[in-house]
C-alpha atoms as an extended CHARMM CRD file, in Angstrom:
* protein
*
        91  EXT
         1         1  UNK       CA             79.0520000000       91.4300000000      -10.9740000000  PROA      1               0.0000000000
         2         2  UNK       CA             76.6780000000       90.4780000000       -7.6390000000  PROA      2               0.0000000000
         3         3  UNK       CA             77.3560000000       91.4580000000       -4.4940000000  PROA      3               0.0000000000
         4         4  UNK       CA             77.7780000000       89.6610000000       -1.2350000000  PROA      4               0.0000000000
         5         5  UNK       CA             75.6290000000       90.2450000000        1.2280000000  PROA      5               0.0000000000
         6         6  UNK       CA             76.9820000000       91.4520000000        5.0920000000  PROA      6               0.0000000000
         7         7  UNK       CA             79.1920000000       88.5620000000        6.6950000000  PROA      7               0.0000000000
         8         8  UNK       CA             79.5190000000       86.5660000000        3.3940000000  PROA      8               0.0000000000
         9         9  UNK       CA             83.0710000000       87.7620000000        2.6600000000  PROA      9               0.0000000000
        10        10  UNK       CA             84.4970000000       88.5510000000       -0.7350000000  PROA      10              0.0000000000
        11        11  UNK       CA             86.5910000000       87.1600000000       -3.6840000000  PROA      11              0.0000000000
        12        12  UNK       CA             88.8850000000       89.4540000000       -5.6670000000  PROA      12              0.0000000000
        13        13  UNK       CA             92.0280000000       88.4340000000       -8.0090000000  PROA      13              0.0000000000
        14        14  UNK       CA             95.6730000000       90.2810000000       -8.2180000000  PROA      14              0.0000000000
        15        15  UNK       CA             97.5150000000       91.7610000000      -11.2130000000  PROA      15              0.0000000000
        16        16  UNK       CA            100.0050000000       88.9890000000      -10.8260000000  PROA      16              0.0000000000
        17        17  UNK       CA             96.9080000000       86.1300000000      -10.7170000000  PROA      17              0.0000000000
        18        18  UNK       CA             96.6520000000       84.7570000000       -8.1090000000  PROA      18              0.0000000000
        19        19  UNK       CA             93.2740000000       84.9610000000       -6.2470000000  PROA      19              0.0000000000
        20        20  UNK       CA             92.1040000000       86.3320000000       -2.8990000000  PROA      20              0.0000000000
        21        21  UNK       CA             89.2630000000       85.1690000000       -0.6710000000  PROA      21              0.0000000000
        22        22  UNK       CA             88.6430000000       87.1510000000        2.7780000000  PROA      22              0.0000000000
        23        23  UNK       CA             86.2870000000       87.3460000000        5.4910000000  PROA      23              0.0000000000
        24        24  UNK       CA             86.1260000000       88.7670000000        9.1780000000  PROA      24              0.0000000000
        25        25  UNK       CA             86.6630000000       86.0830000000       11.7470000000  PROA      25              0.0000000000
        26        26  UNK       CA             86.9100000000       86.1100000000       15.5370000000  PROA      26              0.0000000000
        27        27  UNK       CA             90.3230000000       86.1980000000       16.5790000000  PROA      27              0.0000000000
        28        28  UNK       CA             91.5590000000       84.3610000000       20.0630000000  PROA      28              0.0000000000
        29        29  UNK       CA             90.9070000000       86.7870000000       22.4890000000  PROA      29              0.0000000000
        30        30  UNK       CA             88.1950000000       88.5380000000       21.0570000000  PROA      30              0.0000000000
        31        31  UNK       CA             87.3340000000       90.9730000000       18.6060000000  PROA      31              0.0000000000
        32        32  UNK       CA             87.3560000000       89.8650000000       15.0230000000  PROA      32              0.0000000000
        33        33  UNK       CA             89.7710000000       90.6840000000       12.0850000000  PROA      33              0.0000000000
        34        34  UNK       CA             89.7060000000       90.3390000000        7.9810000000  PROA      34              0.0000000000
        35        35  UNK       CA             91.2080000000       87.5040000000        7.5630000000  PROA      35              0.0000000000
        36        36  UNK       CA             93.1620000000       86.8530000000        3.6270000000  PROA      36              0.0000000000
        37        37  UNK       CA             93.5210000000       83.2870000000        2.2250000000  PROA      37              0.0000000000
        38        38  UNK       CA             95.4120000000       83.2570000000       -1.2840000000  PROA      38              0.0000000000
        39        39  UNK       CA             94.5320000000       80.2530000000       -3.9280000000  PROA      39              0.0000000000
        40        40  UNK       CA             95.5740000000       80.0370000000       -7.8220000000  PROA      40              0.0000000000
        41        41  UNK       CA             91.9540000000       79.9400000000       -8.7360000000  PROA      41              0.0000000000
        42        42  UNK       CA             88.9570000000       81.1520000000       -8.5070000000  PROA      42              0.0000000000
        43        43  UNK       CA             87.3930000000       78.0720000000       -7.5630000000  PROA      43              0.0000000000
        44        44  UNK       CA             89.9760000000       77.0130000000       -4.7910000000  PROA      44              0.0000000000
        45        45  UNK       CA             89.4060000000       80.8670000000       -3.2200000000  PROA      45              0.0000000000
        46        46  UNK       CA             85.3990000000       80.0320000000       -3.2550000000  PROA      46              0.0000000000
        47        47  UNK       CA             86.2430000000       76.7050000000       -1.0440000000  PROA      47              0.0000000000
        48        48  UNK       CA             88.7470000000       78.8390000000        1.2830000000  PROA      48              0.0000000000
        49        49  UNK       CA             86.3620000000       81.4900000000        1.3090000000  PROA      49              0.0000000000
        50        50  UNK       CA             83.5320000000       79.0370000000        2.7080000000  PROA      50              0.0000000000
        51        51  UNK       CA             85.9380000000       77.5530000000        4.9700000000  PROA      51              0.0000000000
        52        52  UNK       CA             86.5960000000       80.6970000000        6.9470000000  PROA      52              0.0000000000
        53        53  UNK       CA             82.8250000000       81.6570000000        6.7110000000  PROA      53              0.0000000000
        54        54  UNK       CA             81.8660000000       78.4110000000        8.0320000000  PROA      54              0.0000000000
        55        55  UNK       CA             84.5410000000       78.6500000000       11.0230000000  PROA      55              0.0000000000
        56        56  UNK       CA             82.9780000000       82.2290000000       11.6100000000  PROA      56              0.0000000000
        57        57  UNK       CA             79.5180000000       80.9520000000       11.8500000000  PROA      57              0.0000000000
        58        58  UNK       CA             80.6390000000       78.4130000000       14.2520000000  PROA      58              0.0000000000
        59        59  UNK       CA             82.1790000000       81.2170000000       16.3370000000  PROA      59              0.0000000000
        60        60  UNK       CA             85.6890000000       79.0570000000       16.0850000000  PROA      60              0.0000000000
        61        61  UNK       CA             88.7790000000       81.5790000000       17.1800000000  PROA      61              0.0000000000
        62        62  UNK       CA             91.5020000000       82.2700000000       14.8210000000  PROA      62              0.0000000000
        63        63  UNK       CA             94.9160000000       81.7710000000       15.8370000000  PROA      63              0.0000000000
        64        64  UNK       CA             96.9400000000       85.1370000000       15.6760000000  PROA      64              0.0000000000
        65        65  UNK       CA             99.2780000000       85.5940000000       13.2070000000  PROA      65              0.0000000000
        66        66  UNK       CA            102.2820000000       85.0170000000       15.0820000000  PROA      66              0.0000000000
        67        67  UNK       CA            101.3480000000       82.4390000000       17.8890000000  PROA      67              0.0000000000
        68        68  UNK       CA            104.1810000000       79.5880000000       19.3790000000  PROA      68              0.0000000000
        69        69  UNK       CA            102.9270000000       76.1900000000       19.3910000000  PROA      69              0.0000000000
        70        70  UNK       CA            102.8610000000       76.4930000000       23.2910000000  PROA      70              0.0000000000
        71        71  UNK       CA            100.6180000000       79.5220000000       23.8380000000  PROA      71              0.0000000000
        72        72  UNK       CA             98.3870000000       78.0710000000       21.1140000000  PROA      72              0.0000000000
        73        73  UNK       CA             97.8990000000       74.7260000000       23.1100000000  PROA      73              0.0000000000
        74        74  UNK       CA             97.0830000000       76.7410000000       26.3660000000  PROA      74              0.0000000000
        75        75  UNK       CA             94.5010000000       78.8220000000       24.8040000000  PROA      75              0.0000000000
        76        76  UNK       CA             93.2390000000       76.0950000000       22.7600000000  PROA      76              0.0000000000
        77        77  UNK       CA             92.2470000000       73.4900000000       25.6460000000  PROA      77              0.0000000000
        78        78  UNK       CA             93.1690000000       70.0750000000       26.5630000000  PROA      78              0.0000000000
        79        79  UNK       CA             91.6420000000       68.3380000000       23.7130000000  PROA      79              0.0000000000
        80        80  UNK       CA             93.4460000000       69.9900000000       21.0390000000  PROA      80              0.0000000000
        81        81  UNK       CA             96.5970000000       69.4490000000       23.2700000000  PROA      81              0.0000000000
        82        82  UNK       CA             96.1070000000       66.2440000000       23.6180000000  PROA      82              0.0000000000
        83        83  UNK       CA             95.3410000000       65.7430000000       19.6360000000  PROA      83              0.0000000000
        84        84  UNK       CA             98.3190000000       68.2550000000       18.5050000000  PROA      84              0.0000000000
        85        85  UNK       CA            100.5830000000       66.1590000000       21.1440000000  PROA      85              0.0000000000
        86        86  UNK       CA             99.5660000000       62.8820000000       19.5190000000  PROA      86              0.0000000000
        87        87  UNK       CA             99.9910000000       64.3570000000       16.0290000000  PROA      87              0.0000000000
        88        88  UNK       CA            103.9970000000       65.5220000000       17.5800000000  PROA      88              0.0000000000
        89        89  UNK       CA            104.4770000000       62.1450000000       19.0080000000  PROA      89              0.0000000000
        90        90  UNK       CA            104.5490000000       60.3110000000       15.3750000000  PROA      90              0.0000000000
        91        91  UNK       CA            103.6770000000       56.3820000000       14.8150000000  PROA      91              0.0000000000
């Protein structure tokens, strides 16, 4: 078994199955957290995994876990408001 290198996250399956992929990520507000995505295989954690790394890189904030719709549009800006209130509005 390899290991990852610093920052690259890791990959790690459950008695029950089902696989884990996790990685630190910056967190709205600052500071960072480990941050768990759960997939059914191995394969769909790898492409989670490199989703969060890739939104690390790119210094992109997680959401906390427990944020309103409201107080995520007023930390998020006006363009995702104005995207997330397009996506509310419907056709």
């Amino acid at each position: 078994m390899s290991r990852n290198i610093n920052g690259e996250g890791s990959i790690y399956q459950r008695k029950v199955g089902r696989w884990i992929a996790a990685a630190y990520v910056p967190v709205v507000g600052g500071g960072i957290r480990r941050q768990p995505v759960y997939a059914k295989t191995r394969a769909e954690a790898s492409n989670k995994l490199r989703e969060l790394v890739d939104r690390a890189q790119k210094n992109v904030p997680m959401p906390p876990p427990r944020l309103t719709l409201a107080a995520y549009l007023e930390v998020a800006g006006p363009r995702q408001a104005a995207r997330a209130g397009d996506h509310l509005a419907g056709p």
